[in-house]
C-alpha positions in Angstrom: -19.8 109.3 16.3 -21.4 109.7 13.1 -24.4 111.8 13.0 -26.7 110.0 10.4 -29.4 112.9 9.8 -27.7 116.2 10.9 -29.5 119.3 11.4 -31.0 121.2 8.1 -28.7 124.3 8.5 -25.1 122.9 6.3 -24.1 121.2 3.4 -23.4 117.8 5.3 -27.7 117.8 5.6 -28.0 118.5 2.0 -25.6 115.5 0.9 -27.5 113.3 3.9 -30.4 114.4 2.6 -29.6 113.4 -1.1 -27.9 109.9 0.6 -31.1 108.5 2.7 -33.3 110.0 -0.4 -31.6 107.6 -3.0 -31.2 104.9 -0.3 -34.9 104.8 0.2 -35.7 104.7 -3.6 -32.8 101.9 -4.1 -34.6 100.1 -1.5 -38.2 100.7 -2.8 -37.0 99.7 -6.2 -35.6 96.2 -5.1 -38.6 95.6 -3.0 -40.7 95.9 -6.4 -38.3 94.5 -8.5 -39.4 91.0 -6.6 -42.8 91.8 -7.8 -42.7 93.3 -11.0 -40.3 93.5 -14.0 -39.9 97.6 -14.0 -40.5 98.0 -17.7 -43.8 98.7 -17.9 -45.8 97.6 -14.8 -46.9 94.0 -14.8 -46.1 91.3 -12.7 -44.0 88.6 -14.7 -44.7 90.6 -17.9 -42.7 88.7 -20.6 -42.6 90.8 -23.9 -41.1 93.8 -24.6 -37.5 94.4 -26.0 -36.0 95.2 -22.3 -36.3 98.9 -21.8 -34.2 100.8 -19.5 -31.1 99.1 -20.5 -29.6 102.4 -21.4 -26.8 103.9 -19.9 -29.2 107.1 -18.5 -31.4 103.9 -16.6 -33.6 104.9 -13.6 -31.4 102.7 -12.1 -28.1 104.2 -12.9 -29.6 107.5 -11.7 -30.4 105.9 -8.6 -26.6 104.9 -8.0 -25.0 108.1 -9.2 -27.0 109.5 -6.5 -26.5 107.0 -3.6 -22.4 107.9 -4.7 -23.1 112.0 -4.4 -25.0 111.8 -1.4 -23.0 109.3 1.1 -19.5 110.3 -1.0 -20.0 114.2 0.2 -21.6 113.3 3.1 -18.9 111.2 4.1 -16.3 112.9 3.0 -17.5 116.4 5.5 -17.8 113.7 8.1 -14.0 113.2 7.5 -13.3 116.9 8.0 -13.1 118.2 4.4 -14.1 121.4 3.2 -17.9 121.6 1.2 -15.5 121.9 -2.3 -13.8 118.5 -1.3 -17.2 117.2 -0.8 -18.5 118.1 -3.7 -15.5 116.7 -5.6 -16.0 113.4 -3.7 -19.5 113.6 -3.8 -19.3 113.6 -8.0 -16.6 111.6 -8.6 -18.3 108.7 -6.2 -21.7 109.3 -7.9 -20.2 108.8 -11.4 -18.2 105.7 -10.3 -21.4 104.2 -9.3 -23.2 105.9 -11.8 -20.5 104.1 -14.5 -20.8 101.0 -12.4 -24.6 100.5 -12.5 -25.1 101.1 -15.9 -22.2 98.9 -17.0 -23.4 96.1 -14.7 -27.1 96.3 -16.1 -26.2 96.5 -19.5 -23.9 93.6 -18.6 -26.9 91.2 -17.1 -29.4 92.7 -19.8 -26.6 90.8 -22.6 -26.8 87.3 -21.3 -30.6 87.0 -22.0 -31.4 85.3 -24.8 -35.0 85.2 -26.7 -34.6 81.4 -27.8 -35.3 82.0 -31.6 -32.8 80.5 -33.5 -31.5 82.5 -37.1 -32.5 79.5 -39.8 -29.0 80.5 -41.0 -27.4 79.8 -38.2 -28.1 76.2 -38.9 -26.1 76.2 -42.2 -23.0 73.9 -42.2 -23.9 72.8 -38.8 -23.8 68.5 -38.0 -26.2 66.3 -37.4 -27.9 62.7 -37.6 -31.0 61.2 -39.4 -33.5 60.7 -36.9 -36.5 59.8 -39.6 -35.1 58.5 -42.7 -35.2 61.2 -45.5 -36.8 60.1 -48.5 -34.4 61.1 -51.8 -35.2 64.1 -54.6 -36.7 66.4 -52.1 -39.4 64.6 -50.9 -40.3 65.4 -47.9 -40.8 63.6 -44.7 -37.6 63.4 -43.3 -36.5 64.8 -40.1 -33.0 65.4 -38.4 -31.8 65.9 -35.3 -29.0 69.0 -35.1 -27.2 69.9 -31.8 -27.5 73.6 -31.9 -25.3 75.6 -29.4 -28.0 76.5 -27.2 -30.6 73.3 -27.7 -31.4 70.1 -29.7 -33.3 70.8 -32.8 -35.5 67.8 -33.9 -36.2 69.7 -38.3 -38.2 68.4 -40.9 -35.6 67.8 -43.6 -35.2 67.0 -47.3 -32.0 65.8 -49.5 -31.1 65.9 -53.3 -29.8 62.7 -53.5 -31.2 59.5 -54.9 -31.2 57.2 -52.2 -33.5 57.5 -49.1 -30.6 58.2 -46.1 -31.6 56.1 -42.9 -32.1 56.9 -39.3 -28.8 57.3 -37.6 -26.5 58.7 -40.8 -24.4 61.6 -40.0 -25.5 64.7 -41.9 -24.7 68.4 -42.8 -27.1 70.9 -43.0 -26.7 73.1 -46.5 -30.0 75.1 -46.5 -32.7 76.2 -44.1 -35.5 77.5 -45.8 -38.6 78.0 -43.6 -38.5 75.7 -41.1 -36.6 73.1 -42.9 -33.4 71.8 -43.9 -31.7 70.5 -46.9 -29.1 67.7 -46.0 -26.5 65.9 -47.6 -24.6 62.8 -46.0 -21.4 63.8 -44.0 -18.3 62.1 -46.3 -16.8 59.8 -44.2 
């Protein structure tokens, strides 16, 4: 049977030790991850640029840890020598170690801040959605279907008819706030 918190007197205690240690933390982090972001202390903070997305997180610490402690510990459960321990104690802590901090940085990458590049918009489709008055004047508006939303823009056009509500459009220039359109040839 497996003897989950051996005497203080071997190396199997140490790596126990080290295993409930970053168990406990792993816990008490998830606990306060429900309440709290973990990047600077405040309950549904929502600014900052998303610190401790590094690969040398708290959190990556945390699981190269777990991996030493219940790899070695495990492993002199098994019968082998402290020097296998060790071995499988290091190379299970920087497996999980690799594994946390590839997995954070992973989850970290698919949040996005919502703020759209005016650029972006360049050479992108659209419709009329308030009819654009011609030789710049503004008062327009389109509608553009943006990968990640519908943009309703404020929207001028060079040419010299005014373009009704429901003409297919390209955006050429974004230019604080607003776009430049010309009809979509046909």
């Amino acid at each position: 049977m497996m003897d989950l918190m051996p005497g203080f007197d071997s190396a199997r205690a140490i790596f126990c030790t080290i295993a409930w240690a970053a168990t406990l933390l792993a816990a008490l982090l998830f606990v306060i991850s429900f309440f709290t972001d973990f990047e600077g202390g405040e309950a549904d903070a929502a600014c900052g640029d998303g610190a401790d997305t590094g690969m040398f997180s708290f959190r990556a610490i945390i699981g190269f840890f777990l991996g030493l402690g219940w790899g070695g510990y495990l492993s002199m459960q098994g019968g082998g020598s402290v020097a296998v321990a060790c071995g499988v104690g290091l190379g299970t802590g920087v497996v999980m170690f690799l594994l946390v901090a590839l997995l954070i940085r992973a989850i970290y990458g698919l949040r996005s801040d919502g703020n759209i590049s005016p650029q972006s918009l360049v050479g992108m489709n659209g419709t009329v959605y308030v009819t654009i008055p011609p030789h710049g004047e503004p008062g327009g508006q389109v509608q553009v279907a943006h990968p990640n939303q519908l943009l309703t823009l404020p929207a001028v056009q060079e040419g010299d008819t005014p373009l009704p509500a429901q003409t297919p459009i390209v955006v050429t220039a974004s230019v604080a706030g607003q776009v430049t359109v010309r009809p979509l040839s046909k």
